[in-house]
C-alpha positions as CSV (number, residue, x, y, z in Angstrom):
1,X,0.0,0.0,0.0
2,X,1.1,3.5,-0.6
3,X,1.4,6.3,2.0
4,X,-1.1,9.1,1.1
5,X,-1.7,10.1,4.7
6,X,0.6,12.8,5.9
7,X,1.9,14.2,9.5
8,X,-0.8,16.4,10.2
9,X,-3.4,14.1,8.9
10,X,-1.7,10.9,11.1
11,X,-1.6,13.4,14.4
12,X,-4.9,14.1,14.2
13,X,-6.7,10.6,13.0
14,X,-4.6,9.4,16.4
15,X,-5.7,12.0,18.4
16,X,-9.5,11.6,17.5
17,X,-8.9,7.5,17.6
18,X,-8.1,7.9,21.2
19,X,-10.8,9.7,22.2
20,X,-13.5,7.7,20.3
21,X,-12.0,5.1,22.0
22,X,-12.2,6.5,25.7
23,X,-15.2,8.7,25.3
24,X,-17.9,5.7,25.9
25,X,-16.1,4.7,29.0
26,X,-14.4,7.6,30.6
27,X,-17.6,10.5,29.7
28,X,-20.1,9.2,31.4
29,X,-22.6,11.1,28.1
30,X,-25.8,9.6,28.3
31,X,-25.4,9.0,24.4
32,X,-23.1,6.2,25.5
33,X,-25.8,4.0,27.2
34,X,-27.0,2.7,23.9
35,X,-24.7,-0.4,22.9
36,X,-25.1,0.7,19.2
37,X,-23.7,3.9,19.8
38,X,-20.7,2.7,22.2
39,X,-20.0,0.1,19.2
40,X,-19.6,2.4,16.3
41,X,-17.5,4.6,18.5
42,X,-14.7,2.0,19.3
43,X,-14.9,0.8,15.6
44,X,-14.4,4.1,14.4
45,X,-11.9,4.7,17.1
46,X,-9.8,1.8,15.8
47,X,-10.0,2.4,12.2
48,X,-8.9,5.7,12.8
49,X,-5.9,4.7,14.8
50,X,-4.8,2.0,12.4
51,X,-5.2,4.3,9.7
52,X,-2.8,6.7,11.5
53,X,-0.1,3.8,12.2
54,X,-0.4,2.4,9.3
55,X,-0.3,5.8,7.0
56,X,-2.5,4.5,4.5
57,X,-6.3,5.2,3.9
58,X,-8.2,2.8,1.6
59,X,-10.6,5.9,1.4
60,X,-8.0,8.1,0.2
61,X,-6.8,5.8,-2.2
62,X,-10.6,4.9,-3.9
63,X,-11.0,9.2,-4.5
64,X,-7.1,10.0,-4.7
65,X,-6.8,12.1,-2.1
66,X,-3.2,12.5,-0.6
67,X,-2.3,14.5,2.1
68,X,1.6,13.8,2.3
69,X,4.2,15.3,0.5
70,X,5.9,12.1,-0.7
């Protein structure tokens, strides 16, 4: 796969991965009692982080978008 993720991009994709991760068991909301809800966040959370790690974004790459410089 090809990198077309860049630094600013990664920092905040892992930033926002963290706290869709945390945010259903650290807020307290009352938008986290539904299961559904508490489920999409963590999967979101995830594909953001592993989109961060891994610099690549299958998205990206089906509309061409790049955000690095390489």
């Amino acid at each position: 796969m090809t990198t077309n993720v860049g630094n600013i991009d990664r920092v905040f994709r892992f930033v926002l991965g963290v706290v869709l991760l945390a945010a259903p068991f650290v807020s307290g909301m009352a938008l986290f009692n539904s299961t559904i809800v508490t489920a999409i966040a963590v999967i979101a959370g995830v594909v953001m982080l592993v989109t961060s790690l891994a610099r690549t974004c299958p998205l990206y790459s089906i509309f061409g978008i790049k955000t690095c410089k390489a």
